[in-house]
N, CA, C, O and CB atoms as a CASP TS submission, in Angstrom:
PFRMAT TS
TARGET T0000
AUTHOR 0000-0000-0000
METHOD Language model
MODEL 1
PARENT N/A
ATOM      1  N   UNK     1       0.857  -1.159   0.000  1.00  0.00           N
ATOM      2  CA  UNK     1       0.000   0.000   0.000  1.00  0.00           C
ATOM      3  C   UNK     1       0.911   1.232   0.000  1.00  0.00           C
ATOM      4  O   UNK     1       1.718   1.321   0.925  1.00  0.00           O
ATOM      5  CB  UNK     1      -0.980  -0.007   1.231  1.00  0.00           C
ATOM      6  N   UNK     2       0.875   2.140  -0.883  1.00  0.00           N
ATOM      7  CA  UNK     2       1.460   3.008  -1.196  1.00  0.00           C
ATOM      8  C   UNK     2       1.290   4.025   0.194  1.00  0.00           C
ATOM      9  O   UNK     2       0.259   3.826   0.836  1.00  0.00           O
ATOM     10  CB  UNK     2       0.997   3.393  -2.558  1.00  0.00           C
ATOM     11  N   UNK     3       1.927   4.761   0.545  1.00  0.00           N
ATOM     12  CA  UNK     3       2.369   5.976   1.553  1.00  0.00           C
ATOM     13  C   UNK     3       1.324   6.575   1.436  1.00  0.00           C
ATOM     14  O   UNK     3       0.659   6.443   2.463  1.00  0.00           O
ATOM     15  CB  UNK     3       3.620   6.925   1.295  1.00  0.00           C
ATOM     16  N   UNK     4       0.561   7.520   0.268  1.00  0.00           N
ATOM     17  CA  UNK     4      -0.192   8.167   0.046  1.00  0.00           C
ATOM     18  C   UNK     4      -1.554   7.738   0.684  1.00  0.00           C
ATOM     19  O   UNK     4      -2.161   8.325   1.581  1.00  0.00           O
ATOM     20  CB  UNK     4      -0.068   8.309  -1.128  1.00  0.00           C
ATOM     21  N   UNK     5      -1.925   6.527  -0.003  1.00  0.00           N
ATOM     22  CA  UNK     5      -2.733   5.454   0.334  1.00  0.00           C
ATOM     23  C   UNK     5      -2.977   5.812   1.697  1.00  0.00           C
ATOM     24  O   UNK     5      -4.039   6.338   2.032  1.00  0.00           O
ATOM     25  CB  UNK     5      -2.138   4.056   0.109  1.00  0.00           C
ATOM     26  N   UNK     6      -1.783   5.484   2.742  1.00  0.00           N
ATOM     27  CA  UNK     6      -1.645   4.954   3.607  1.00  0.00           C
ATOM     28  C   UNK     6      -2.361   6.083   4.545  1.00  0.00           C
ATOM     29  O   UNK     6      -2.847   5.932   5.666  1.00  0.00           O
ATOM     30  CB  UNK     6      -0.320   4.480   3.722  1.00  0.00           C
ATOM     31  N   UNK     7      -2.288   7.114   3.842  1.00  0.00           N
ATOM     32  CA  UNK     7      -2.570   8.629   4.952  1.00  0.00           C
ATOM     33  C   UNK     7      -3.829   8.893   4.458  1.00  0.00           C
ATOM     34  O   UNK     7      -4.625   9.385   5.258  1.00  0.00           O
ATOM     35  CB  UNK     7      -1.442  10.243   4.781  1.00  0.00           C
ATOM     36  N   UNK     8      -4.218   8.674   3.277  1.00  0.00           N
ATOM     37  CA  UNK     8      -5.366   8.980   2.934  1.00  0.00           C
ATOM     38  C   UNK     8      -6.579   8.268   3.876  1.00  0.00           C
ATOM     39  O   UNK     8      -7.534   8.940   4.265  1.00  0.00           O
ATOM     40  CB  UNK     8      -5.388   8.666   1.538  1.00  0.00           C
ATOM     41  N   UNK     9      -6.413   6.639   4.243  1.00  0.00           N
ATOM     42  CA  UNK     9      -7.114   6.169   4.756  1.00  0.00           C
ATOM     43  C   UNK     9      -7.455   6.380   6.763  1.00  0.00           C
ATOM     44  O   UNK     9      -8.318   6.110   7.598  1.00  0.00           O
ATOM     45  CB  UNK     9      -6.715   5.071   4.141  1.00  0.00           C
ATOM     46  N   UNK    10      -5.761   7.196   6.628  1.00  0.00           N
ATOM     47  CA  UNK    10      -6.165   7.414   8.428  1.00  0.00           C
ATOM     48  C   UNK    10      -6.996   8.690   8.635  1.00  0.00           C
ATOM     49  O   UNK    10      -7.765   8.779   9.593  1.00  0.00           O
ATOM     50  CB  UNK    10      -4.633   7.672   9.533  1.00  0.00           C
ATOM     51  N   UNK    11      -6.824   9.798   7.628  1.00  0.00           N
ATOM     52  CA  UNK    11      -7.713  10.726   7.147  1.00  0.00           C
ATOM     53  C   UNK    11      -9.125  10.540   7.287  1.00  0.00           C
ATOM     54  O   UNK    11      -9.855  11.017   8.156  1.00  0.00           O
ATOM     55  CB  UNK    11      -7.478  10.886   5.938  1.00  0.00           C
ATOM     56  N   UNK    12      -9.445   9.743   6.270  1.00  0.00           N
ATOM     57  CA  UNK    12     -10.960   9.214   6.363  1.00  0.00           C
ATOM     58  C   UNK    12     -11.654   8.378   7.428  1.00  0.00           C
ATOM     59  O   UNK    12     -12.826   8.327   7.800  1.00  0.00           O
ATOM     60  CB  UNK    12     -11.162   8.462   5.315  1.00  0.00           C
ATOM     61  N   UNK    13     -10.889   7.935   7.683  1.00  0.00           N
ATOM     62  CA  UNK    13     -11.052   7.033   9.404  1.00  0.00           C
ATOM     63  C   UNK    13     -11.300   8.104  10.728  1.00  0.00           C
ATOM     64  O   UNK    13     -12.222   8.209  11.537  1.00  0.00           O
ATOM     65  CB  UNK    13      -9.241   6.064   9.898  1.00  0.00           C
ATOM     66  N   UNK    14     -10.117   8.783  10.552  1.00  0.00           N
ATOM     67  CA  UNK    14     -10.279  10.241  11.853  1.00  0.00           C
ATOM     68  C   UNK    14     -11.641  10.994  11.176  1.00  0.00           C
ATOM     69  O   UNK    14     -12.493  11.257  12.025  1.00  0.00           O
ATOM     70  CB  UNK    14      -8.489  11.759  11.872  1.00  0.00           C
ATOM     71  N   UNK    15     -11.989  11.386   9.776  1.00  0.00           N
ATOM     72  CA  UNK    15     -12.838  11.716  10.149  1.00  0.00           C
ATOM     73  C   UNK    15     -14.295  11.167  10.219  1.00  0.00           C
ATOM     74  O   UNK    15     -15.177  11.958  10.553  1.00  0.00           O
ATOM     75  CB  UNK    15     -12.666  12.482   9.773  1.00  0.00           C
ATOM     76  N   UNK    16     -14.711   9.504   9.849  1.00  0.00           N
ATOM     77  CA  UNK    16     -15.495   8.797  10.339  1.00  0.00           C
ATOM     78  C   UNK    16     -15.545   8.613  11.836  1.00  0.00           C
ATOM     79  O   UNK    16     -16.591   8.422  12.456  1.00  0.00           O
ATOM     80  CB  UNK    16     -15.348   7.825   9.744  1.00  0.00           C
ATOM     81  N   UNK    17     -14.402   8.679  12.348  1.00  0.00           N
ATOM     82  CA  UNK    17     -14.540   8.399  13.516  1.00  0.00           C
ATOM     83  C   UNK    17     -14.795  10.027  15.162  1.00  0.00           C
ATOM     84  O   UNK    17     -15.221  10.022  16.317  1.00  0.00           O
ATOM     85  CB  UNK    17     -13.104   7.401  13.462  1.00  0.00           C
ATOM     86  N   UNK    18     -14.426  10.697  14.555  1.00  0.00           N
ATOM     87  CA  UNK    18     -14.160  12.001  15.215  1.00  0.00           C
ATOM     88  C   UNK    18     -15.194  12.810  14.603  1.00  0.00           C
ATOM     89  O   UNK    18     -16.077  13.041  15.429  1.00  0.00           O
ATOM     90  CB  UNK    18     -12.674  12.608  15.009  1.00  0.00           C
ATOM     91  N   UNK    19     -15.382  13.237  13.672  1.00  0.00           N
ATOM     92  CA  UNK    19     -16.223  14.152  12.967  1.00  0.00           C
ATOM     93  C   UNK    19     -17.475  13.995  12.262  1.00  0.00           C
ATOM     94  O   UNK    19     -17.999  15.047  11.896  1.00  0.00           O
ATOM     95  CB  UNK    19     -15.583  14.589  12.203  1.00  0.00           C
ATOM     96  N   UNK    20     -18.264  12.563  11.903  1.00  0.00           N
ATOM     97  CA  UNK    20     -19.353  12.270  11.831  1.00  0.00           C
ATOM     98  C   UNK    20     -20.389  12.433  12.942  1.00  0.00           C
ATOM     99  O   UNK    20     -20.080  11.909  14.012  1.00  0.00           O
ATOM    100  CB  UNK    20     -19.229  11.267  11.468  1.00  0.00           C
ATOM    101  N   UNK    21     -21.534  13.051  12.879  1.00  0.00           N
ATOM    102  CA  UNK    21     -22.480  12.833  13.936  1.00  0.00           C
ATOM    103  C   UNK    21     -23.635  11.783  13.372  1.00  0.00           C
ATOM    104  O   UNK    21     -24.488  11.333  14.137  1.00  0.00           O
ATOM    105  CB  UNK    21     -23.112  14.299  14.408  1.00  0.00           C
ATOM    106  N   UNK    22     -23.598  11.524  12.329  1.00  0.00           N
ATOM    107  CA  UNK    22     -24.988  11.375  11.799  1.00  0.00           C
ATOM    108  C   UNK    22     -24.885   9.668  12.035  1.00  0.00           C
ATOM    109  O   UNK    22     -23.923   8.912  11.908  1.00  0.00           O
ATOM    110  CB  UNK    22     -25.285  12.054   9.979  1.00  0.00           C
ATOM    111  N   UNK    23     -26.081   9.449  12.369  1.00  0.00           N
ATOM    112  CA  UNK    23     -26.630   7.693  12.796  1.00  0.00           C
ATOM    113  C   UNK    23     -27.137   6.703  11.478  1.00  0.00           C
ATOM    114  O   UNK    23     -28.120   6.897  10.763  1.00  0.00           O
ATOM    115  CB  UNK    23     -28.262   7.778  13.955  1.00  0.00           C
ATOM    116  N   UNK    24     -26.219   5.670  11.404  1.00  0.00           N
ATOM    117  CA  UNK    24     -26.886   5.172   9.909  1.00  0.00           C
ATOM    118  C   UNK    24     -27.326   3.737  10.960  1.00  0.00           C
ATOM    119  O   UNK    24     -26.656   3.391  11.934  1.00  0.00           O
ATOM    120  CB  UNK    24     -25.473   4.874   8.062  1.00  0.00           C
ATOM    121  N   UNK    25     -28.522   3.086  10.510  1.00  0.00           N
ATOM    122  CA  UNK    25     -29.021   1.387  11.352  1.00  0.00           C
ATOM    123  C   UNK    25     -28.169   0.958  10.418  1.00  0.00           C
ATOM    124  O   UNK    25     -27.954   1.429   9.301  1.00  0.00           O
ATOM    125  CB  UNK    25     -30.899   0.508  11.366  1.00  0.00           C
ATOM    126  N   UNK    26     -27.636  -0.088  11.020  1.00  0.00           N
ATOM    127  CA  UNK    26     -26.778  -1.382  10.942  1.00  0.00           C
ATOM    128  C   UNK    26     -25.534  -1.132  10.983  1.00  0.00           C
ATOM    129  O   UNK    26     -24.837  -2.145  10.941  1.00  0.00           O
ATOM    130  CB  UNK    26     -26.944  -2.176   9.811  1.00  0.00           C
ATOM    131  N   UNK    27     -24.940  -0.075  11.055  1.00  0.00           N
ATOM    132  CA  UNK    27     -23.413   0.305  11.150  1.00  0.00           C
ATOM    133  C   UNK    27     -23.256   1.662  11.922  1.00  0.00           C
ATOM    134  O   UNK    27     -23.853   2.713  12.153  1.00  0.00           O
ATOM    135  CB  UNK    27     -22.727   0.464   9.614  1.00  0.00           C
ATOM    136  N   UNK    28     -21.777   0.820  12.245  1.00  0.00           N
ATOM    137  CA  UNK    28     -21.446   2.169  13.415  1.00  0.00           C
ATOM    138  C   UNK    28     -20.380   2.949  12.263  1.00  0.00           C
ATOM    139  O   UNK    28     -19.401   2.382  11.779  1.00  0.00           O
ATOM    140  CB  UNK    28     -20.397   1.564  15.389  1.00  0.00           C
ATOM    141  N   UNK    29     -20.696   4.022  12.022  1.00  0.00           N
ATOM    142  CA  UNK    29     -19.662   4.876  11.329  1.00  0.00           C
ATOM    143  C   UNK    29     -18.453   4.906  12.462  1.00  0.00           C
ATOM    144  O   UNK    29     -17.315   4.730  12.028  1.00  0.00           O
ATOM    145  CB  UNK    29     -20.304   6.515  10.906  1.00  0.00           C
ATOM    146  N   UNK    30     -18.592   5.078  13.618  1.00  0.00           N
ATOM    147  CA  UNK    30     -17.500   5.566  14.113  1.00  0.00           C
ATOM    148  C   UNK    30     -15.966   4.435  14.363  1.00  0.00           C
ATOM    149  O   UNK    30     -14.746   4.576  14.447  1.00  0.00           O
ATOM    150  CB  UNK    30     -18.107   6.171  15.416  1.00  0.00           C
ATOM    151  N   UNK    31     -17.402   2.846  14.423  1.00  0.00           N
ATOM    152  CA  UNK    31     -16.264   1.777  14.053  1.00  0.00           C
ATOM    153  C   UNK    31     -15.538   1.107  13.132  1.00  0.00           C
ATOM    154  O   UNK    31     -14.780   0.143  13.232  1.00  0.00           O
ATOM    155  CB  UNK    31     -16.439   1.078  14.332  1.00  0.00           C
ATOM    156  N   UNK    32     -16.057   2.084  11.786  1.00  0.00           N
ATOM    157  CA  UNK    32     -15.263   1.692  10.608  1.00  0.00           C
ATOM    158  C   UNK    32     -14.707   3.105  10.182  1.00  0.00           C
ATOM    159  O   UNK    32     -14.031   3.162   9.155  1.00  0.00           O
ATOM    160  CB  UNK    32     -16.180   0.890   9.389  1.00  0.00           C
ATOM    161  N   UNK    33     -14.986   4.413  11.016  1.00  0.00           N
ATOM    162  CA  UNK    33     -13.603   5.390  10.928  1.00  0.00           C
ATOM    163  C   UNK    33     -12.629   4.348  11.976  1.00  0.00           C
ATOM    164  O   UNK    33     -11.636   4.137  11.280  1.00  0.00           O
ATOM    165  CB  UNK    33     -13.887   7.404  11.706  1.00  0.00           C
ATOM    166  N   UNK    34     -12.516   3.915  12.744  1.00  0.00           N
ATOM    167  CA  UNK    34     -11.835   2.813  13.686  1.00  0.00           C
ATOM    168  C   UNK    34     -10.989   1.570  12.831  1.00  0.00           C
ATOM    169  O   UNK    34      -9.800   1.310  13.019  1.00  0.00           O
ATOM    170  CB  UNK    34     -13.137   2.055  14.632  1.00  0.00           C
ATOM    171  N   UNK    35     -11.795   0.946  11.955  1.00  0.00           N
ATOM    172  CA  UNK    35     -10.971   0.203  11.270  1.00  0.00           C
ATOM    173  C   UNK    35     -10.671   0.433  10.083  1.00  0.00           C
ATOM    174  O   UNK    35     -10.306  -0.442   9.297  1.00  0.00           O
ATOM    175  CB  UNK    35     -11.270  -0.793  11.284  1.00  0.00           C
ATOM    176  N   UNK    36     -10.835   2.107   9.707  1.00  0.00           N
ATOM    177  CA  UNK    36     -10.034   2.760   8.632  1.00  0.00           C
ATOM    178  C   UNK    36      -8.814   3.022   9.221  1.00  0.00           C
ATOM    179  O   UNK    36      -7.907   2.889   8.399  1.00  0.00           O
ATOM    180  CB  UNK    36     -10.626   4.027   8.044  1.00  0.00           C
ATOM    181  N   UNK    37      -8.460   3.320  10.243  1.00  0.00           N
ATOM    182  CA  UNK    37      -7.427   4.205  10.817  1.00  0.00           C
ATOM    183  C   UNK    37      -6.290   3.027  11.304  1.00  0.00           C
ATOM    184  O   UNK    37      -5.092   3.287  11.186  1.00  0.00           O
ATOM    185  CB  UNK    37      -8.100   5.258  12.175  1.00  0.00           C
ATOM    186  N   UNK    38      -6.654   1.958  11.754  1.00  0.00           N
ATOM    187  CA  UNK    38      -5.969   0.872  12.213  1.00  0.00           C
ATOM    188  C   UNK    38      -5.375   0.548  10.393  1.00  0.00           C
ATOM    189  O   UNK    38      -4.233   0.819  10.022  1.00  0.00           O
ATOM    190  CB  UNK    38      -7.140  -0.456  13.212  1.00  0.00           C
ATOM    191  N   UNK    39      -6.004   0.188   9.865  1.00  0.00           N
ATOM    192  CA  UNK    39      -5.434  -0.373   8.271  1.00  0.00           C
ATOM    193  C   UNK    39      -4.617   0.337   7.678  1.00  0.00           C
ATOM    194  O   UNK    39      -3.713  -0.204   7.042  1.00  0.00           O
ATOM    195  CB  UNK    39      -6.406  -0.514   7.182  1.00  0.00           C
ATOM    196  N   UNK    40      -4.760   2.061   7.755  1.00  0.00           N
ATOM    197  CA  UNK    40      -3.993   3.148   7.121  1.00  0.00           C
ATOM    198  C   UNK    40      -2.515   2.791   8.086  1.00  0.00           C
ATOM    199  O   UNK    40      -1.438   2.457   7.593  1.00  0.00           O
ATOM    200  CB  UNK    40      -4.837   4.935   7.336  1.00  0.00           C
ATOM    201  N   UNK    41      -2.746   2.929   9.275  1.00  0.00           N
ATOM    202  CA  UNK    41      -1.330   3.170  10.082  1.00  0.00           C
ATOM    203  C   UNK    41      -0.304   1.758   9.773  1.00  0.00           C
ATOM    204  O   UNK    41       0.910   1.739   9.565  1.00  0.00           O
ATOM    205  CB  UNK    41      -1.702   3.334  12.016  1.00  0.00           C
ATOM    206  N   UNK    42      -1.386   0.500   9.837  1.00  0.00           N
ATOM    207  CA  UNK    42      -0.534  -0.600   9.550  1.00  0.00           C
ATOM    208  C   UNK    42      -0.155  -0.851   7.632  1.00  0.00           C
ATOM    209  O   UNK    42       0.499  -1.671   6.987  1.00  0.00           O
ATOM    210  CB  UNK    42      -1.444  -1.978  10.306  1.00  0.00           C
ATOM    211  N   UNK    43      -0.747   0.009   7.399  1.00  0.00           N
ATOM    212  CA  UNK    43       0.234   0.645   5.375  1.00  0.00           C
ATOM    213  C   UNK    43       1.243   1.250   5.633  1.00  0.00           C
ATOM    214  O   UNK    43       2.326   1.008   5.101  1.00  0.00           O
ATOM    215  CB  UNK    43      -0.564   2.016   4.113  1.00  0.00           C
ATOM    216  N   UNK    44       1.051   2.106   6.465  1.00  0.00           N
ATOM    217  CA  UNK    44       2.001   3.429   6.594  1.00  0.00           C
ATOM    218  C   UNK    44       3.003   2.720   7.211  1.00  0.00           C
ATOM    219  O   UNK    44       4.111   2.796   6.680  1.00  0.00           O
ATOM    220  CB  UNK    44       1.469   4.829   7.500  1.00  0.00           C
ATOM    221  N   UNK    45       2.867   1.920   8.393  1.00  0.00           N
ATOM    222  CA  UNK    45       4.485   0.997   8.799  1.00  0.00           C
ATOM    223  C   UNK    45       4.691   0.382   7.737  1.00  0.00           C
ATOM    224  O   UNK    45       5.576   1.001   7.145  1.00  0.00           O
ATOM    225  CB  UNK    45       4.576  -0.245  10.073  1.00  0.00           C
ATOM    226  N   UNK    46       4.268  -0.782   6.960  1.00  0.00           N
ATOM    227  CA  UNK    46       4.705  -1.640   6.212  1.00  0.00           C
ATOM    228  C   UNK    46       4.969  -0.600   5.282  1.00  0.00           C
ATOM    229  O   UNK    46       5.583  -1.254   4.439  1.00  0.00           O
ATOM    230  CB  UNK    46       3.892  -2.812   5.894  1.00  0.00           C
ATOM    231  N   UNK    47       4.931   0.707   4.787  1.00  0.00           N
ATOM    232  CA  UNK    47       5.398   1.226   3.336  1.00  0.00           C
ATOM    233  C   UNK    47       6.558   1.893   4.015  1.00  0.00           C
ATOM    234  O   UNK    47       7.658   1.598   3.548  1.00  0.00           O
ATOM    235  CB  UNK    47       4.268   2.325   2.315  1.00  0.00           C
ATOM    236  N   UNK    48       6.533   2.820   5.126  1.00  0.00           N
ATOM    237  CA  UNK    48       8.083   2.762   5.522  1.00  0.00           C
ATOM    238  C   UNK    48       8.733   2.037   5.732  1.00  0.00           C
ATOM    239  O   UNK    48       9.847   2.560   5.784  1.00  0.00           O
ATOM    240  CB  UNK    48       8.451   3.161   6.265  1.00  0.00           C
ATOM    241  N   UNK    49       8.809   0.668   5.982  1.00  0.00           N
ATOM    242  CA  UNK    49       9.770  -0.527   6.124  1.00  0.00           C
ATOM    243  C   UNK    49      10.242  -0.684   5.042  1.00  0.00           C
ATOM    244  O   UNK    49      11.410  -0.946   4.753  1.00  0.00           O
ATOM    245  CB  UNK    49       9.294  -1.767   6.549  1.00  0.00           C
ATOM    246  N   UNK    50       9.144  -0.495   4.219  1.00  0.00           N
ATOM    247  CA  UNK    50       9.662  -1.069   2.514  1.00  0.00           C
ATOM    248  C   UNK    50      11.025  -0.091   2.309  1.00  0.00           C
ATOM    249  O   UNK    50      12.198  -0.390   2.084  1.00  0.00           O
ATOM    250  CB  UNK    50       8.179  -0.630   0.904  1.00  0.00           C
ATOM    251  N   UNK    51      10.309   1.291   2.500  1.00  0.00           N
ATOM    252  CA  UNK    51      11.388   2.115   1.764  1.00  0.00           C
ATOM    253  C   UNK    51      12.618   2.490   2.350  1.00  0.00           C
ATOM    254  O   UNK    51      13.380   3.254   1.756  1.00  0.00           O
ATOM    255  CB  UNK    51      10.893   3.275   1.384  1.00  0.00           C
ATOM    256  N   UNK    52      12.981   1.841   3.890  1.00  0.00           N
ATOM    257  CA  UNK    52      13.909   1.725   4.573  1.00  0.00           C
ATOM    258  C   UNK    52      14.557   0.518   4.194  1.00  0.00           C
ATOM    259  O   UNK    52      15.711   0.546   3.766  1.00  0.00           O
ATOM    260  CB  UNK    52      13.580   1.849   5.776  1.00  0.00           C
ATOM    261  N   UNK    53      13.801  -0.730   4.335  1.00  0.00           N
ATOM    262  CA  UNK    53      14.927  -1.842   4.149  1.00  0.00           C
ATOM    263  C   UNK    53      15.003  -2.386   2.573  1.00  0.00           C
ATOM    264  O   UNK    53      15.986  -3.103   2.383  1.00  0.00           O
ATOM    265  CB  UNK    53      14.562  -3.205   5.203  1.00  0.00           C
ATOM    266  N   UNK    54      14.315  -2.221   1.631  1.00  0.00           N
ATOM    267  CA  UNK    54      14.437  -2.872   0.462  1.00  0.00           C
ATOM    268  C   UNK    54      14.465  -1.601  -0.694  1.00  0.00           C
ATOM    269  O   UNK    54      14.819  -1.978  -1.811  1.00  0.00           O
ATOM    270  CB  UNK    54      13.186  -3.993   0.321  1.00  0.00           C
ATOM    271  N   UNK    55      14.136  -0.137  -0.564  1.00  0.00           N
ATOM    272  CA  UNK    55      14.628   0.587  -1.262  1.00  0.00           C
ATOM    273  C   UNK    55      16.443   0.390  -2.063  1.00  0.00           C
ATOM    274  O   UNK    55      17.214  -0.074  -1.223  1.00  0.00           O
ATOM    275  CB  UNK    55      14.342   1.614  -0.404  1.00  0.00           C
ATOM    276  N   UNK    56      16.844   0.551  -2.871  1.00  0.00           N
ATOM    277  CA  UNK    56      17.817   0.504  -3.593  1.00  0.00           C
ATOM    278  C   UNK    56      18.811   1.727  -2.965  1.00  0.00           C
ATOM    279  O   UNK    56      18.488   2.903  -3.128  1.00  0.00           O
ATOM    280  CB  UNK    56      17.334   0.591  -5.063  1.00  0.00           C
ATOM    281  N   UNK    57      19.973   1.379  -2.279  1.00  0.00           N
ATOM    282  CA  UNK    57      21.032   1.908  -1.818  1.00  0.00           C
ATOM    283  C   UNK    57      21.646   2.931  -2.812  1.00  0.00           C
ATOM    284  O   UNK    57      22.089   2.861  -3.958  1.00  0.00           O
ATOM    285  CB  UNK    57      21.884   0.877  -1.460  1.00  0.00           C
ATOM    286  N   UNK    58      21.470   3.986  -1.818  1.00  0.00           N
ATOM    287  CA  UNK    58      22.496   5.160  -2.674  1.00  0.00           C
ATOM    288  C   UNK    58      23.395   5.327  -1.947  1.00  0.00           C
ATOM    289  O   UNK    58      23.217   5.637  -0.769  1.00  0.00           O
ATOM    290  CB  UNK    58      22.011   6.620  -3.038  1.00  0.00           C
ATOM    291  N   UNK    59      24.950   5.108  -2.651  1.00  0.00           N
ATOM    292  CA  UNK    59      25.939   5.211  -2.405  1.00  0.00           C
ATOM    293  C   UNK    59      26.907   5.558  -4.005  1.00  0.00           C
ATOM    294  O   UNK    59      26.551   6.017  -5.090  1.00  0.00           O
ATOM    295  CB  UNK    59      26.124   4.021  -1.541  1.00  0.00           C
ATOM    296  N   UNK    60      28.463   4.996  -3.382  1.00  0.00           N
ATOM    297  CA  UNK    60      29.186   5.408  -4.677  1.00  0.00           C
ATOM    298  C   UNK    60      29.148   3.855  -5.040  1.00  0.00           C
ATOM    299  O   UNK    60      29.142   2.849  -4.331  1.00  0.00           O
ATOM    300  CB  UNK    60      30.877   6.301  -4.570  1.00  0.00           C
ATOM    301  N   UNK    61      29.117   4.107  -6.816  1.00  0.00           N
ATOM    302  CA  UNK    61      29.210   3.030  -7.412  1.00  0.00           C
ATOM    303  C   UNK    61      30.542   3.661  -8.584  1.00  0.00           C
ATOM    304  O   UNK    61      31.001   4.704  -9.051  1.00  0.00           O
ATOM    305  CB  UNK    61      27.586   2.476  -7.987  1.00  0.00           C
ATOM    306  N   UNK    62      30.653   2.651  -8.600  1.00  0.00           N
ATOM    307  CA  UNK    62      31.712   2.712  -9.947  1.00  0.00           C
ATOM    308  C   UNK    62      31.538   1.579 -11.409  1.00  0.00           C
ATOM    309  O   UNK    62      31.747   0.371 -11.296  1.00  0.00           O
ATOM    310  CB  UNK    62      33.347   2.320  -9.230  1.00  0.00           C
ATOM    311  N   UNK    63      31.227   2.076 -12.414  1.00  0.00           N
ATOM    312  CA  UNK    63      30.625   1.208 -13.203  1.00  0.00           C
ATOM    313  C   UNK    63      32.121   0.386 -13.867  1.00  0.00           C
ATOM    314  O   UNK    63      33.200   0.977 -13.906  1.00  0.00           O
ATOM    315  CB  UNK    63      29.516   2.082 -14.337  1.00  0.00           C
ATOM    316  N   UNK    64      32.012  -0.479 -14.162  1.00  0.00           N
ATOM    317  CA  UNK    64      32.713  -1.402 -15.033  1.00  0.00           C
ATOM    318  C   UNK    64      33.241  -0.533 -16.458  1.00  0.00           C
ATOM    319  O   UNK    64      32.519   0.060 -17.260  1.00  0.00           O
ATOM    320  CB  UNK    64      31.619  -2.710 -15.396  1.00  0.00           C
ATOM    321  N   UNK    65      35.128  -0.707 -16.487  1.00  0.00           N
ATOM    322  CA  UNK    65      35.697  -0.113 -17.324  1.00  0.00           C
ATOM    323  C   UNK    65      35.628  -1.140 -18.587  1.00  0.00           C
ATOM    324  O   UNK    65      35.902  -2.339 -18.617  1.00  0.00           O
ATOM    325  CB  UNK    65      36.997   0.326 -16.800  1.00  0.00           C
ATOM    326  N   UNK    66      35.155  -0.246 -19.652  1.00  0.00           N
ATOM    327  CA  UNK    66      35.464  -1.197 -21.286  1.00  0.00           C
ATOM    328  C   UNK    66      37.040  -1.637 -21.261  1.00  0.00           C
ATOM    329  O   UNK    66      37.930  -1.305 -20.478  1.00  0.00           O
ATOM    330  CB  UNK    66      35.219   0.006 -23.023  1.00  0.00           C
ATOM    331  N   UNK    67      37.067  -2.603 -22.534  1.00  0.00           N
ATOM    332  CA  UNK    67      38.389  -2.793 -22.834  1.00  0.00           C
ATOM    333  C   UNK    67      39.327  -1.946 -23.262  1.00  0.00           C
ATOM    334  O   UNK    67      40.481  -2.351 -23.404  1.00  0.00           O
ATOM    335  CB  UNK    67      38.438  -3.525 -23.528  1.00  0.00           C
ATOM    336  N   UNK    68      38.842  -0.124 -23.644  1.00  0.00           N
ATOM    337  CA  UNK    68      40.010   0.644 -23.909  1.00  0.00           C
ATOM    338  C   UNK    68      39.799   1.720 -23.221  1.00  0.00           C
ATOM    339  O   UNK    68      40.243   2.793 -23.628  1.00  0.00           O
ATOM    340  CB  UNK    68      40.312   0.934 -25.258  1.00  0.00           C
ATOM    341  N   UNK    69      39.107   1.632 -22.089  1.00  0.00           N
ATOM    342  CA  UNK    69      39.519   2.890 -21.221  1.00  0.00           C
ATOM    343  C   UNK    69      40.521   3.376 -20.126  1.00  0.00           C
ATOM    344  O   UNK    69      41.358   2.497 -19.923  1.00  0.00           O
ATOM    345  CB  UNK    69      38.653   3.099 -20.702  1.00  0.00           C
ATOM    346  N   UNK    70      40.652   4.135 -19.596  1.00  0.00           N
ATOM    347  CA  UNK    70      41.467   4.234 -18.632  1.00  0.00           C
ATOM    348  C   UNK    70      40.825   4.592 -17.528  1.00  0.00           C
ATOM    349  O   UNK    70      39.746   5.176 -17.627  1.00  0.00           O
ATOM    350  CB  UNK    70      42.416   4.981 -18.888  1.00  0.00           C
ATOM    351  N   UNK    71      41.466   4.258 -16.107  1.00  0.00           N
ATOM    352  CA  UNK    71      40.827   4.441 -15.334  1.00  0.00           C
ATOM    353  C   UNK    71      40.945   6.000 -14.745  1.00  0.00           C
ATOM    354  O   UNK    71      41.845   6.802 -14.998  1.00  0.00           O
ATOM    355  CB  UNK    71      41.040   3.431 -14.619  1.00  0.00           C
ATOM    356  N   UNK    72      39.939   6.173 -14.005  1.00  0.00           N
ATOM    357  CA  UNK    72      39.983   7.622 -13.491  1.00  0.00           C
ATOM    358  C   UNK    72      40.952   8.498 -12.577  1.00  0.00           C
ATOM    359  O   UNK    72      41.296   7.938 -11.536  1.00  0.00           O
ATOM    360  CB  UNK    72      38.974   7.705 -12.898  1.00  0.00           C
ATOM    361  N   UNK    73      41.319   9.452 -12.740  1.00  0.00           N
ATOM    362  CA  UNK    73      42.216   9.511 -12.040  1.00  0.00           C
ATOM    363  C   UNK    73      42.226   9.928 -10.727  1.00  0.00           C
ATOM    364  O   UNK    73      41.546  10.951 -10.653  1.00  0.00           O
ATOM    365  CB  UNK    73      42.845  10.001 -12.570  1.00  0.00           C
ATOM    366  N   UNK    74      42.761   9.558  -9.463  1.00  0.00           N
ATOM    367  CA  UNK    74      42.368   9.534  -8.007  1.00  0.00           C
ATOM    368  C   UNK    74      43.302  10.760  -7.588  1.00  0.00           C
ATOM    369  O   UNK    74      44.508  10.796  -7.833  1.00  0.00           O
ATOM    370  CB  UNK    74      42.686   7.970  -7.139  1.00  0.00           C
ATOM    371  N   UNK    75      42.573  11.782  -6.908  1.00  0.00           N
ATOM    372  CA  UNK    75      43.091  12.929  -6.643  1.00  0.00           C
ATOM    373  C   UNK    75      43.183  12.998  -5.250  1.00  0.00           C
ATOM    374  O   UNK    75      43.649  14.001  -4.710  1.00  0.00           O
ATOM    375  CB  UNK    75      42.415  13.950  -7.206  1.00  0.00           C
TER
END
């Protein structure tokens, strides 16, 4: 679940759950702003984990020299 995703749904949850007054029979709005907000936060960990542990490392790379180049020179 994308980051965006992830906030969008605690959004809509806080405000099902906090800012609705209105009474619908057979459902509690305020317990599915409740299990909007639980689902968004557990995206939002699992999409920062992602982009902490399996994002692609930036560092220095040095690419592979052809057969007639020279190498760079170290200053």
């Amino acid at each position: 679940m994308p980051l965006g995703t992830s906030l969008f749904l605690i959004a809509v949850g806080a405000i099902l759950r906090y800012a609705v007054t209105v009474t619908v029979s057979g459902i509690s709005l305020a317990t599915v702003g409740l299990i909007l907000i639980v689902v968004g936060v557990a995206g939002l960990i699992l999409s920062v984990l992602y982009m902490l542990l399996w994002a692609p490392r930036r560092g220095s790379y040095e690419r592979p020299m052809g057969p007639h180049e020279e190498p760079p020179p170290r200053w």
